[in-house]
C-alpha positions as CSV (number, residue, x, y, z in Angstrom):
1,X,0.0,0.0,0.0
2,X,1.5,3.2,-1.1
3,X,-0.4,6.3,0.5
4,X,-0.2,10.0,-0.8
5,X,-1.2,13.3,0.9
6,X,-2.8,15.5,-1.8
7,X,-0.3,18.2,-0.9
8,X,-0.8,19.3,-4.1
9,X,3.4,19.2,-4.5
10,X,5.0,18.6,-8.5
11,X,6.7,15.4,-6.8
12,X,3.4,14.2,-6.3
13,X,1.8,14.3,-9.5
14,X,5.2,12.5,-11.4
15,X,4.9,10.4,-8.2
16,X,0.8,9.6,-9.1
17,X,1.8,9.6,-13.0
18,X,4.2,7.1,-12.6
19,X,2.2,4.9,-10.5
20,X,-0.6,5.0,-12.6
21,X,1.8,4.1,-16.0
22,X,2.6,1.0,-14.1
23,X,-1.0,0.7,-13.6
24,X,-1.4,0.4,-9.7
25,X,-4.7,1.9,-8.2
26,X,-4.6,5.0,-6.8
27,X,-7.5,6.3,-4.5
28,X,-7.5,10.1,-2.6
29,X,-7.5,10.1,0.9
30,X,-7.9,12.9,3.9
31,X,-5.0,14.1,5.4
32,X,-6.5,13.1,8.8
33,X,-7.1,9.6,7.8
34,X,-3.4,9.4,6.3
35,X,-2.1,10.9,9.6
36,X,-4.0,8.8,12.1
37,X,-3.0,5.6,9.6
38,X,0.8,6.5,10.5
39,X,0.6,7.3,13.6
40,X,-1.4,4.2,14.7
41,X,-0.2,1.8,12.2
42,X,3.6,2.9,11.7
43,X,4.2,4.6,15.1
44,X,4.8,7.9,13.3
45,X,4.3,10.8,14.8
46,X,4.2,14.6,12.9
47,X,7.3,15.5,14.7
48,X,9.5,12.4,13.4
49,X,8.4,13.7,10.1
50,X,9.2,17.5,10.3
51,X,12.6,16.2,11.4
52,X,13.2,14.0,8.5
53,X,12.1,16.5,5.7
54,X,14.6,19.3,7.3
């Protein structure tokens, strides 16, 4: 499972394109669902990802 925030970034739409050229399923989710799904399903929290980005 590959899940996207619809940050509305250029990496995310070559990220989507080439997804969808190698024909995997893509489906748009709430940022709120995404964050709850890391944080209770890969023990990620927002600050662990601020850190990495910086």
């Amino acid at each position: 499972m590959i899940l996207l925030e619809p940050t509305c970034g250029h990496y995310s739409y070559l990220v989507q394109q080439a997804l969808l050229n190698e024909v995997y399923d893509l489906f748009q989710v709430e940022n709120k669902s995404v964050r709850e799904f890391r944080k209770n399903n890969l023990g990620i929290n927002e600050t662990q990802i601020q850190w990495v980005q910086r």
